[in-house]
Every structure is written in structure tokens, then in C-alpha cells.
C-alpha positions in Angstrom: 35.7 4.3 -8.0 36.8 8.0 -7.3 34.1 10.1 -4.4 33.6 12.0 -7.5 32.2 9.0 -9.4 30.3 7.6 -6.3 28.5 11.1 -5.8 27.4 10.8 -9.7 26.1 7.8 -9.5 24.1 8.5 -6.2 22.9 11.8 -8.1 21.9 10.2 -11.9 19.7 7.2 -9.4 18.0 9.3 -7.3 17.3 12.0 -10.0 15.8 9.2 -12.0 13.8 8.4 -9.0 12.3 12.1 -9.0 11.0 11.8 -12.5 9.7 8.7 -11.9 7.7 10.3 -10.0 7.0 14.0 -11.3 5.8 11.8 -14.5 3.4 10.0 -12.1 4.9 6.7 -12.8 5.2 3.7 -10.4 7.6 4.3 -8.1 8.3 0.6 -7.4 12.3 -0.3 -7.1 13.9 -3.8 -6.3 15.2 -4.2 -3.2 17.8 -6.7 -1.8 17.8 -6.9 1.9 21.2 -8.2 3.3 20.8 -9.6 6.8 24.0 -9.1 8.9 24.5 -12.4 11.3 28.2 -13.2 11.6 29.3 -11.3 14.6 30.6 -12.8 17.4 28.7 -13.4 20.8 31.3 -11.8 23.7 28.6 -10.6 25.3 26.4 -13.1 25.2 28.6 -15.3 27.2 29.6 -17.6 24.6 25.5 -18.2 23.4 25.3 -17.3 20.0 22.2 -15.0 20.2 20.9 -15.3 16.6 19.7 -18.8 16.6 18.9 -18.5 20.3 15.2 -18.8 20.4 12.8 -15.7 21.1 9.8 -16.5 22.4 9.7 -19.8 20.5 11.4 -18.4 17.4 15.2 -18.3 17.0 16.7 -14.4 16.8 17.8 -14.8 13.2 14.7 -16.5 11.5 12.5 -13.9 13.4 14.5 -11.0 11.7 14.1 -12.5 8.8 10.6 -13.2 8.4 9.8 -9.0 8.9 11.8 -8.9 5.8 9.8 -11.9 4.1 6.7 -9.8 5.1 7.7 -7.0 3.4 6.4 -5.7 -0.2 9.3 -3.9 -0.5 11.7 -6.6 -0.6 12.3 -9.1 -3.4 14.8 -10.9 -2.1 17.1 -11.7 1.4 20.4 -12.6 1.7 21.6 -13.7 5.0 25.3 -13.3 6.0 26.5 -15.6 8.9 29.8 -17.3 10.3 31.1 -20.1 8.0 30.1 -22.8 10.2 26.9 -21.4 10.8 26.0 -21.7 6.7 24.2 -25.1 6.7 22.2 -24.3 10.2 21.3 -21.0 9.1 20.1 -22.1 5.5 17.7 -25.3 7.2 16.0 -23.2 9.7 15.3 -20.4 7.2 13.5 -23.5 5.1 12.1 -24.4 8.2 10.4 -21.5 9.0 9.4 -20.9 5.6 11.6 -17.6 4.7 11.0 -17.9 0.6 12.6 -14.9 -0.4 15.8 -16.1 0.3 18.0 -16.5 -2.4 21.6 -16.8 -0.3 23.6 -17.6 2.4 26.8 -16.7 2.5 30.1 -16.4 4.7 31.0 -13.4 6.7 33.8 -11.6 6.4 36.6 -10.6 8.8 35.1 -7.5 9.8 31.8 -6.7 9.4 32.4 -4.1 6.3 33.7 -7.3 4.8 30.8 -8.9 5.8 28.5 -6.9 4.3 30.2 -6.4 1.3 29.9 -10.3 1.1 26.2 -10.0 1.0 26.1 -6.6 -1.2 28.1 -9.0 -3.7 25.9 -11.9 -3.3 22.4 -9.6 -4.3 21.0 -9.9 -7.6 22.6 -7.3 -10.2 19.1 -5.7 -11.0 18.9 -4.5 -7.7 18.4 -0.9 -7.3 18.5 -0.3 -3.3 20.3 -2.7 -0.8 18.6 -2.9 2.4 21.3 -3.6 5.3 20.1 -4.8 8.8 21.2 -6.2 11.7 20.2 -10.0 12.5 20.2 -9.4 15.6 17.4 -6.9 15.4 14.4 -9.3 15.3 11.8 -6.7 16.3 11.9 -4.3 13.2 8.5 -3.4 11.6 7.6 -3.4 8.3 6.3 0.2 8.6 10.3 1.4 9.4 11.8 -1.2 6.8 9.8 0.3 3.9 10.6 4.1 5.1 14.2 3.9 4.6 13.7 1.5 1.4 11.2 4.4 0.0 13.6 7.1 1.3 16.6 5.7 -0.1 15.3 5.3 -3.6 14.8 9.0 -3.8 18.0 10.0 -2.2 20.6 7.2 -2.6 21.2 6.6 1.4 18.5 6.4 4.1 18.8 5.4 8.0 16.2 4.6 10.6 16.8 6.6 13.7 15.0 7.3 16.9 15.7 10.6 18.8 17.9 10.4 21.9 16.0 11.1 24.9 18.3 10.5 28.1 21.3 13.3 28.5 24.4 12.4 26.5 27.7 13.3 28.7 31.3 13.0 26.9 34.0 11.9 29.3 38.0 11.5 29.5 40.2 9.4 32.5 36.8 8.9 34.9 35.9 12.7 34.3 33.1 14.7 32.8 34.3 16.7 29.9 31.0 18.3 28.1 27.2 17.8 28.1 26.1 18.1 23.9 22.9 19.1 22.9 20.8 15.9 22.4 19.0 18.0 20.0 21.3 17.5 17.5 21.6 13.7 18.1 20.1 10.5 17.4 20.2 6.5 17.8 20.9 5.0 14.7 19.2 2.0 13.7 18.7 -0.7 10.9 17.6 -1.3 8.2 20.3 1.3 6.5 19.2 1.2 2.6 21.6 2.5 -0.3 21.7 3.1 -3.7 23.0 -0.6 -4.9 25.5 0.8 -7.2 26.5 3.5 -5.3 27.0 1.7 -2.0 28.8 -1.3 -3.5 31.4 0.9 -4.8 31.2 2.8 -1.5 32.1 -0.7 1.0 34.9 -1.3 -1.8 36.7 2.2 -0.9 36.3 2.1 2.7 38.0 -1.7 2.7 40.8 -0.1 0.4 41.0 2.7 2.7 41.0 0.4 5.8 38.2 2.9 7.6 36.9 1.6 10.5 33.7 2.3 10.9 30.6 0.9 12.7 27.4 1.6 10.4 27.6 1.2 6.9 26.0 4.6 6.9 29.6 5.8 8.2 31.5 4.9 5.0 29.1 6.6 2.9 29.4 10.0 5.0 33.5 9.1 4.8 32.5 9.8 0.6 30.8 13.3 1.1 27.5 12.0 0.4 24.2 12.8 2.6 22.2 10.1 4.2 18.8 11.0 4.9 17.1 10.2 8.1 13.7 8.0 8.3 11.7 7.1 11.3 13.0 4.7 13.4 10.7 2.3 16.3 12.3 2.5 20.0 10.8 -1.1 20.2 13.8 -2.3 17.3 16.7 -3.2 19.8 19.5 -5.0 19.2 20.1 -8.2 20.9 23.4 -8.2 22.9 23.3 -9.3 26.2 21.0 -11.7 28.0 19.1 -9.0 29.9 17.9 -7.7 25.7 16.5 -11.3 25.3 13.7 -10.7 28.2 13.1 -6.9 27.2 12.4 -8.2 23.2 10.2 -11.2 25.1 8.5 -8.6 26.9 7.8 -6.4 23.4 6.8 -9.6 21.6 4.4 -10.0 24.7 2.7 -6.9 24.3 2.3 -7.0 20.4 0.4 -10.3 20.9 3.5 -11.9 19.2 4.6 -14.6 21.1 5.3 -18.2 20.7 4.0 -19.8 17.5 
């Protein structure tokens, strides 16, 4: 699909959205959510961090479950390493995540990855929700502000602003200091327009981009993504030193073991 075709389709779905609700109808849309959990763990050393357990509660089935509280979302569909299929499908059915409809294999990079998961949703989908599995600390609050955003403007990120000075550098040296006005700390969930954005990870594989949000690819098209309110509390899991900050978080929500 030509950018010209992917901009028209982003345009006709969030124009539709906007009558919707000039006319005062409901503005409900279906939502897949495709959880992202098939990276590797290099800097975990050699733990893979999304069955690790979290206060009690492995990484993965924790990330899950703010998606399984969500109205927004009618269904989940979890992407993980091929051998990681059967243990990732049982501990989902252990801890009781219902909306899942799907687990499938990951890809060889995570665009592929995704795309696995984007092709794996239900066809009357009208906004993909993307996260991170290794994010097990998103709210439901920031999951249904990009969700809402999206369906009104085809593309929708959560962000938080960045608050520590950003400096750019080149061979050890300091080259600029930017204006972290202008800046921000991207987060997930990332939710897209389904049609748009499955057409959208099929260009950027064609085109071999390599990017690392699926936010980039659809500002490779031309097309805007909106920003949405983000939770400094949603960190990634990456190294052993995240697991005892997201312990600490869970702590302090009164969320711990189970």
C-alpha cells in the first residue's frame, strides 16, 4: 500500500470517529492489544525477565492482566519466542487472563514480531493497541488514553516529559545540549488505526527500516501520531536493578504479592 493510500485510510477512520461523535453516538471501538514478549534477555544476564516473577507474579502475566482489566480491550494477543509458546499460553490460564485469544511466535526483529501479532488480531478490530511485555506496571488510566486518542486520530503514544538535561555526544566529547522542551520519553501502549497500521509494519519490513517504536514506521509514512499522557511509574524491565525499582512501585501501590 502506497503512503498516499495509508494516509487515506488513517483520514476516512478517524473522520468517522469525529462524526461518531458530533452525532452524539457511542464512541465505543474494538480494540486488540498485542503484547510484545519475544526479545531477547542480554541484559538480564541470560534470565528471561518476562516470566521472571514480580513480587509474586511473573513480568509477562502481570502486563497482561492491566490489559485484562481494561474496558477498552476486547481481546489480547501475546507475542513471545517460539519455545516460550506453551509456557506462555499455561500461565496466562493460570492466572486467569480470559481475553486472550492468541499466542503466537515472534518474529526476527521486533517489527516482524509485531506484525505477527497485528496479523493474528481479530479482522473487526478498529485500533491495535501495542505494548511492551516487559512493561508490567502500566495503568489502565494511560492504556485507555492512547486507545481513546487513537480512535480519533489513527496513531496515539503514551509519553512522559523528559526531566534530566539531554546532552548529544561524538568520540567521548560533548557536541550540543537540545532543548528538553521539545522532547519526551516514549512509552507503551502505542495504539493505531488497525487498517492503517497493518499496512504501515508491511511497508517498513519491505523497506527494511529499522526502527525502534512502531510509532517510528508510521512517522517514516508522513502520518502524525498524537501524544497522550504517559505514568513515570510504567518502566521497562531490562536489567536486574528495574526488577527492585518495579517491586518498590508495586510496594507503594499496595500491589504486591498475591
Amino acid at each position: 500500500m502506497s503512503v498516499k493510500k495509508i494516509a487515506k485510510s488513517a483520514v476516512r477512520f478517524a473522520a468517522r470517529a469525529a462524526l461518531r461523535r458530533s452525532k452524539g453516538e457511542a464512541a465505543r471501538v474494538r480494540c486488540s492489544a498485542v503484547i510484545v514478549a519475544a526479545g531477547s534477555a542480554t541484559r538480564m544476564q541470560g534470565t528471561d525477565k518476562i516470566f521472571v516473577p514480580l513480587r509474586g507474579i511473573p513480568v509477562v502475566v502481570r502486563s497482561c492482566r492491566a490489559y485484562q482489566n481494561c474496558e477498552e480491550i476486547d481481546e489480547i494477543i501475546l507475542v513471545v519466542k517460539k519455545d516460550d509458546l506453551e509456557r506462555a499460553a499455561e500461565l496466562c490460564h493460570t492466572w486467569g487472563i480470559t481475553k486472550l485469544t492468541k499466542v503466537v511466535a515472534g518474529g526476527n526483529s521486533r517489527t516482524e514480531s509485531v506484525l505477527h501479532g497485528v496479523e493474528a488480531a481479530s479482522a473487526l478490530s478498529d485500533v491495535i493497541a501495542v505494548h511492551d511485555g516487559a512493561r508490567p506496571l502500566v495503568t489502565e488510566d494511560v492504556i485507555h488514553a492512547a486507545v481513546r486518542k487513537a480512535s480519533v486520530s489513527g496513531a496515539a503514544i503514551a509519553q512522559v516529559p523528559v526531566t534530566d538535561t539531554v546532552k548529544t555526544h561524538k568520540n567521548g566529547v560533548v557536541t550540543g545540549t537540545p532543548d528538553r522542551k521539545g522532547m519526551c520519553l516514549v512509552q507503551t501502549p502505542q495504539a493505531f488505526n488497525a487498517d492503517m497500521f497493518r499496512a504501515v509494519l508491511d511497508r517498513c519490513i519491505k523497506e527494511r527500516w529499522e526502527v525502534t517504536d512502531d510509532a517510528s514506521a508510521v512517522e517514516l509514512c508522513g502520518l502524525p501520531v498524537a501524544l497522550t499522557d504517559g505514568n513515570p511509574e510504567n518502566i521497562k524491565i531490562t536489567t536486574p536493578v528495574d526488577l527492585i525499582i518495579a517491586g518498590a512501585i508495586l510496594d507503594g501501590r499496595d500491589e504486591g504479592c498475591e
